[in-house]
RODO-2510 file (C-alpha; in nm, 4 decimals, decimal comma):
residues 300
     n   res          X          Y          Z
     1     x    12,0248    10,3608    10,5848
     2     x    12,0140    10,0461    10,8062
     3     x    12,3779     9,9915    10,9477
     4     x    12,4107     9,6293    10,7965
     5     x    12,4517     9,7730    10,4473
     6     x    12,7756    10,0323    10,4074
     7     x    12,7577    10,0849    10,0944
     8     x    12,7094    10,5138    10,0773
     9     x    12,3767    10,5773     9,9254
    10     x    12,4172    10,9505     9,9721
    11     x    12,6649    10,9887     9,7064
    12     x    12,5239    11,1723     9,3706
    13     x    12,6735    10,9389     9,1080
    14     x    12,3756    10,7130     9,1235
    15     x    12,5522    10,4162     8,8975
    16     x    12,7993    10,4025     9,1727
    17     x    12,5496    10,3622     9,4362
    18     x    12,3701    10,0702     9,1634
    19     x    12,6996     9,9194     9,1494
    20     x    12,8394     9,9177     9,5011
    21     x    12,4983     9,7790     9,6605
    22     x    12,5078     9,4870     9,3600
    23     x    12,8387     9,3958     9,4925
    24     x    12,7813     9,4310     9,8452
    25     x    12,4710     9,2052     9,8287
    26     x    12,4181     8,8439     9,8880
    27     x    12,1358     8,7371     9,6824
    28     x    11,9489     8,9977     9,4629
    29     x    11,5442     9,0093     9,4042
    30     x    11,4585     9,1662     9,0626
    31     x    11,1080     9,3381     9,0152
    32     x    11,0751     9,4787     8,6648
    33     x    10,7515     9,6136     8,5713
    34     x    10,6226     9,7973     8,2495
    35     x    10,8395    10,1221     8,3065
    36     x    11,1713     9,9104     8,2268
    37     x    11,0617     9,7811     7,9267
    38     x    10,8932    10,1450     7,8240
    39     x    11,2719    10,2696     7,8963
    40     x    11,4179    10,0422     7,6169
    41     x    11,1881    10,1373     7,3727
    42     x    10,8821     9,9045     7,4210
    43     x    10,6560    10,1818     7,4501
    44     x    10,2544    10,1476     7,3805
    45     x    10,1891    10,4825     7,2533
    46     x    10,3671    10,7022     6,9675
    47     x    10,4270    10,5701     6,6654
    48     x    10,5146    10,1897     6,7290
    49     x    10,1164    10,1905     6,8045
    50     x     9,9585    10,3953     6,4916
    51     x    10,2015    10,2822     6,2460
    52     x    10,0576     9,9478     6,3013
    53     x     9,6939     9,9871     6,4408
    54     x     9,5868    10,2821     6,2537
    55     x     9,3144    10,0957     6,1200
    56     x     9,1601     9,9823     6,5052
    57     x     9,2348    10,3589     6,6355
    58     x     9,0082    10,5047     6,3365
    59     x     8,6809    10,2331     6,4221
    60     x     8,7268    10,2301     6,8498
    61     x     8,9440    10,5921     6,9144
    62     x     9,2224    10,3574     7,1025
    63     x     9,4452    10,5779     7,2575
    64     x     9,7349    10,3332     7,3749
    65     x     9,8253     9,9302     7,3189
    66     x     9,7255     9,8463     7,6481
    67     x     9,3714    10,0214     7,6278
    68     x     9,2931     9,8289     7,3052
    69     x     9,4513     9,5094     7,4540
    70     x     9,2140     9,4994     7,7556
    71     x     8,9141     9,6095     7,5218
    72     x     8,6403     9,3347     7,5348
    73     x     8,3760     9,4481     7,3115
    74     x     8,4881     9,3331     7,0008
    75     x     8,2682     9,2643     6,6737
    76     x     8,4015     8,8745     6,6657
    77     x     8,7113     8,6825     6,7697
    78     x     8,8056     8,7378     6,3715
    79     x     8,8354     9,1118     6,4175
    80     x     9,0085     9,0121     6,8133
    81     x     9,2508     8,7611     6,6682
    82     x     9,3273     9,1229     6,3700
    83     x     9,4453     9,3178     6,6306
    84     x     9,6045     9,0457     6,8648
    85     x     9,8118     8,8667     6,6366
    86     x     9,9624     9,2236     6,5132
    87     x     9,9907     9,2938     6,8689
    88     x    10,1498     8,9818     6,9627
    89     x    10,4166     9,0102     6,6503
    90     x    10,4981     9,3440     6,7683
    91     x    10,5316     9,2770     7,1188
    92     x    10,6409     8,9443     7,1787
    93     x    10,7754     8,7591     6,8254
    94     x    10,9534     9,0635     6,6609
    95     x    11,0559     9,2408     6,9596
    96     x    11,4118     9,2818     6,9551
    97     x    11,6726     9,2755     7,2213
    98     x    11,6679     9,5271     7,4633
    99     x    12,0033     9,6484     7,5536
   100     x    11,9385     9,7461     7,9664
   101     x    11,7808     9,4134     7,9918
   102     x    12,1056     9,2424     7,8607
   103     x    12,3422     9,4869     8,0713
   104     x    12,0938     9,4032     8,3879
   105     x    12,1505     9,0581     8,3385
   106     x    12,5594     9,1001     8,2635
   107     x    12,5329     9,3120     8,6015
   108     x    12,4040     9,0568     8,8339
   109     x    12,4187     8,7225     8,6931
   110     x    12,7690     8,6325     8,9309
   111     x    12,5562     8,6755     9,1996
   112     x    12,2237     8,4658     9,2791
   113     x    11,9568     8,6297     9,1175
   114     x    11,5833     8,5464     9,0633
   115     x    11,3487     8,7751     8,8696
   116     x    10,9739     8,8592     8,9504
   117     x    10,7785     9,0580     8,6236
   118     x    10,4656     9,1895     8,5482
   119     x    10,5527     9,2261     8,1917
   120     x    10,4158     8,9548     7,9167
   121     x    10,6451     9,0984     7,6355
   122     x    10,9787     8,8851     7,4943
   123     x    11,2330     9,1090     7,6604
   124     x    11,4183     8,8367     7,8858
   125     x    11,4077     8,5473     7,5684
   126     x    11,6186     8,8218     7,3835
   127     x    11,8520     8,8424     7,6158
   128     x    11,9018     8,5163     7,7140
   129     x    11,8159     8,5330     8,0909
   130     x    11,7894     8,1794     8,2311
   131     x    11,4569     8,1433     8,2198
   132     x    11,4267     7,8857     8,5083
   133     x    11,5286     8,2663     8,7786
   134     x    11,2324     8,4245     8,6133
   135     x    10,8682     8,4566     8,7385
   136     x    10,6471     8,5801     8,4330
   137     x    10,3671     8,6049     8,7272
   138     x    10,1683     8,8082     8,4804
   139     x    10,1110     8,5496     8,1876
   140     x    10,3106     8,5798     7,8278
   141     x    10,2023     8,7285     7,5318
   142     x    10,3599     8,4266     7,3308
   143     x    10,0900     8,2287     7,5214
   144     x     9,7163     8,1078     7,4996
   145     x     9,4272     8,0218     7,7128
   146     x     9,0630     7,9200     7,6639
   147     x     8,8513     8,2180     7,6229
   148     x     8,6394     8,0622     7,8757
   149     x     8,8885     7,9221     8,0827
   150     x     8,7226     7,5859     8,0620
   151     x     9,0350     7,3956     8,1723
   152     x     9,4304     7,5429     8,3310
   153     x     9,6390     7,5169     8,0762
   154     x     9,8332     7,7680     7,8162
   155     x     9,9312     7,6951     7,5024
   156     x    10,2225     7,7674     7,3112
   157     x    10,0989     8,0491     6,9846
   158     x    10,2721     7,8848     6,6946
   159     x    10,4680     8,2472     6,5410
   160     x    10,3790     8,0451     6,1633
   161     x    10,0029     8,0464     6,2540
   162     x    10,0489     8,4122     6,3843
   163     x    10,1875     8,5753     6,0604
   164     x     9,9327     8,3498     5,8484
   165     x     9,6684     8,5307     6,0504
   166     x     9,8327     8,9198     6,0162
   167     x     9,9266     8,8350     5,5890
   168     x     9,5129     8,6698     5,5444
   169     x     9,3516     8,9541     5,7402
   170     x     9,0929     9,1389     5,5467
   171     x     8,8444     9,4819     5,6706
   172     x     9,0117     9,4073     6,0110
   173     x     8,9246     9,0424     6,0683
   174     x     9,1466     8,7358     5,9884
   175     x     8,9804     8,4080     5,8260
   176     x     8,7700     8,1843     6,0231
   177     x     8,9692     7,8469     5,9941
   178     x     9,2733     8,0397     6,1292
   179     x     9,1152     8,1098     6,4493
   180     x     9,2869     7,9262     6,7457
   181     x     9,0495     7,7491     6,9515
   182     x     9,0504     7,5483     7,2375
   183     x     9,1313     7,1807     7,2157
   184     x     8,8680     7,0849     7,4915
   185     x     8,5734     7,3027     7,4422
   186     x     8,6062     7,4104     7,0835
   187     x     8,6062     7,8219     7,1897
   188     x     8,7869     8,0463     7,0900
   189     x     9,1259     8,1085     7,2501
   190     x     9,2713     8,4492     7,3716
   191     x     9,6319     8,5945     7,5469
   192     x     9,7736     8,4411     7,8432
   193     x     9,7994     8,7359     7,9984
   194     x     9,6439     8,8605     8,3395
   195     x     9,4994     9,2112     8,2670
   196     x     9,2467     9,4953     8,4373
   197     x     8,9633     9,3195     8,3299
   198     x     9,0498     8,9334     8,2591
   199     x     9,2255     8,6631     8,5544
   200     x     9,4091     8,4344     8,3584
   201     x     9,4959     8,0686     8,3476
   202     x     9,7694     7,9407     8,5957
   203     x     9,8984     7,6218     8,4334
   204     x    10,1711     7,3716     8,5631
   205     x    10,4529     7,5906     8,4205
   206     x    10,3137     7,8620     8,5969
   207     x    10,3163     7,7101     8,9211
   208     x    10,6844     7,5285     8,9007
   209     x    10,7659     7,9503     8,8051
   210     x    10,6283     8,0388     9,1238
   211     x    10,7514     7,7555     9,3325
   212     x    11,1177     7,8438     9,2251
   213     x    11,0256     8,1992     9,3060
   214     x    10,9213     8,1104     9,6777
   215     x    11,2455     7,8580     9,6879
   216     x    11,4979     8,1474     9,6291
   217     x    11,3161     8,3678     9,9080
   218     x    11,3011     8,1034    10,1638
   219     x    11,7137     8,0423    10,0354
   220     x    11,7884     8,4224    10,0874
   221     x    11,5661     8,5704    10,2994
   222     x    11,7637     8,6427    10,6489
   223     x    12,0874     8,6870    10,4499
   224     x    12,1737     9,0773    10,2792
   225     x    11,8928     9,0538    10,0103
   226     x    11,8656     9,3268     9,7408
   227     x    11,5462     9,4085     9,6627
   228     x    11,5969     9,5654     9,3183
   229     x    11,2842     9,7312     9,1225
   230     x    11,2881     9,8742     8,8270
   231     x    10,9724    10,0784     8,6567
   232     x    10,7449     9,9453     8,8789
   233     x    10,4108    10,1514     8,8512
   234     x    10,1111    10,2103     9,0314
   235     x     9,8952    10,0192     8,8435
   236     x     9,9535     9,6148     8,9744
   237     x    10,1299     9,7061     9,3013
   238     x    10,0553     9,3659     9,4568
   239     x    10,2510     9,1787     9,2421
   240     x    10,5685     9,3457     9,3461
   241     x    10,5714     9,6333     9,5096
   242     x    10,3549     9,5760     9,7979
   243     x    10,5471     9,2491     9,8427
   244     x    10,9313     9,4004     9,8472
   245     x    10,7827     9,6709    10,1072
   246     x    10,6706     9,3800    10,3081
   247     x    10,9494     9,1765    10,3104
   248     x    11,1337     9,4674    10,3832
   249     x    10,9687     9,5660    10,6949
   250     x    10,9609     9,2062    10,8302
   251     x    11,3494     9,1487    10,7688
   252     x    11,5778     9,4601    10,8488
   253     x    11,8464     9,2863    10,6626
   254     x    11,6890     9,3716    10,3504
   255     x    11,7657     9,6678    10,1515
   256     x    11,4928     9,7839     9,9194
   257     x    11,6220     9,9955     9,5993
   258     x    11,3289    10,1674     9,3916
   259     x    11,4619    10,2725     9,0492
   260     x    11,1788    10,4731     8,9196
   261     x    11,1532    10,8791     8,8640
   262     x    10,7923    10,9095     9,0078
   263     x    10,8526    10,9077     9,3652
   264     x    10,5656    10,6571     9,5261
   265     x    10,5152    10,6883     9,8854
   266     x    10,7343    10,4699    10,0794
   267     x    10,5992    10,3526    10,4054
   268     x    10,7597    10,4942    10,7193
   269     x    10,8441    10,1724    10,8731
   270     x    11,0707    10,1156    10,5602
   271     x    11,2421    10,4427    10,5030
   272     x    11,5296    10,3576    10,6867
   273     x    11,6032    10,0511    10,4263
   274     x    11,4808    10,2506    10,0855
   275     x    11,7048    10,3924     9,8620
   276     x    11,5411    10,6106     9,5495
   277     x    11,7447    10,5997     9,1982
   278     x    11,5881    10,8208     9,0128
   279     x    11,8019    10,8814     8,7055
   280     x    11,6041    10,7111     8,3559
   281     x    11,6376    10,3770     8,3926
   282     x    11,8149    10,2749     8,0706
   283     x    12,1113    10,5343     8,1061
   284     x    12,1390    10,4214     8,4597
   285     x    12,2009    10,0547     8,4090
   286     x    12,4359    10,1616     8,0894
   287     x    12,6738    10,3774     8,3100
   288     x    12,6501    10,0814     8,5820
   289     x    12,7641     9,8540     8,3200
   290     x    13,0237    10,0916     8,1851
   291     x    13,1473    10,1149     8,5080
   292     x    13,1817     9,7020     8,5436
   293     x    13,3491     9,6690     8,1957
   294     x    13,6164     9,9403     8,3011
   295     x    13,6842     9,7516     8,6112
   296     x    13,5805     9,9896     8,8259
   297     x    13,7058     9,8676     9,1820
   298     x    13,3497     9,8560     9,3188
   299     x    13,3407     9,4764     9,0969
   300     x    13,6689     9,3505     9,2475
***
């Protein structure tokens, strides 16, 4: 590991090495992508998805969330709004606090912090991040845009309007006059929410998000960054991923920690400023927080 950190990253008790590099940091970067909230229980498969979409899995064979969420060959937006507003309750309006989030946040928020996330779910509104050191540079799914994208701006989904549209459904489509649609066009609306198949609206809020996000790098970048990224996977690597290895290799003051148990290739010009955590991420951040609450020496 690059001299500038001495922090032992060859030790085996993985929370220790989590707990001494959060201390011995100036500024930590956050990447979180799908596998952290997957590790708190905000899965897409299982149970949590037929339970509730048994009906859409019997007509289209769905065999995840995510698969039906980027499906665009639906019958009508009445059938589309069916499965996205019991989507949306499940994901974003009922989802409940998820502990490693909260112990995350309890773990770094004496030090500055800003967040980058590919997810769209609720997970950081239930646990009461400050919401101004988050990037949601993926879209929400508490959000909505013009089908057609006829003008950049997201909406705010009323939660009221959602549960009228999941209690009137009927043979898999809701009612027509509880459609949203778009205030300038008169389309329907759809997600906020960049995807495989759709680019999504990048409103004012969006941008002020991002603007923040590029303040706090051009605040900490030169000084002992942590690069910190959690369940990070292959599939939207230029959102975070490719950007921490880049910083990385342009400042060797950076350290870049990958907490993930599928071991992506790390570029060679990097190595020497990688650590891999590879312990489940939820159990990891829980013993890192144990360790903090104990007053373990490593947090003064």
């Amino acid at each position: 590991m690059t001299q500038i950190w001495h922090t032992n990253t060859q030790q085996s008790n993985q929370a220790q090495v989590l707990s001494e590099l959060i201390q011995e940091a100036d500024a930590i970067l956050v990447g979180i992508g799908a596998g952290m909230s997957a590790a708190t229980g905000f899965v897409y498969t299982g149970p949590r998805f037929t339970d509730v979409f048994s009906d859409f899995i019997e007509k289209y064979g769905f065999f995840d969330m995510l698969q039906a969420f980027i499906f665009d060959d639906w019958e009508s937006p009445a059938e589309e709004w069916a499965f996205m507003s019991r989507f949306v309750a499940l994901n974003y309006f009922d989802q409940p606090e998820g502990l490693a989030y909260t112990q995350l946040k309890e773990l770094i928020e004496d030090k500055p912090y800003h967040v980058i996330t590919t997810n769209a779910d609720s997970a950081f509104y239930r646990s009461n991040y400050d919401m101004t050191k988050v990037f949601r540079c993926q879209g929400e799914y508490g959000l909505l845009q013009c089908a057609n994208q006829c003008h950049e701006q997201a909406y705010p989904l009323n939660p009221t309007w959602n549960q009228e549209m999941i209690e009137q459904q009927s043979e898999m489509k809701v009612p027509d006059n509880l459609i949203p649609h778009c205030p300038k066009c008169g389309h329907h609306m759809e997600i906020n929410k960049r995807d495989a198949i759709r680019d999504m609206v990048e409103d004012p809020d969006f941008h002020r998000q991002k603007a923040r996000y590029q303040d706090f790098l051009d605040e900490y970048l030169g000084q002992k960054l942590l690069l910190l990224e959690f369940g990070v996977g292959k599939k939207t690597p230029q959102f975070i991923r490719e950007p921490f290895q880049a910083m990385t290799q342009e400042h060797p003051e950076l350290l870049y920690v990958t907490v993930n148990q599928r071991l992506y290739q790390i570029p060679d010009a990097i190595k020497n400023q990688t650590v891999r955590l590879t312990e489940d991420i939820a159990p990891l951040v829980d013993k890192t927080y144990q360790m903090s609450q104990k007053g373990d020496a490593s947090f003064g």
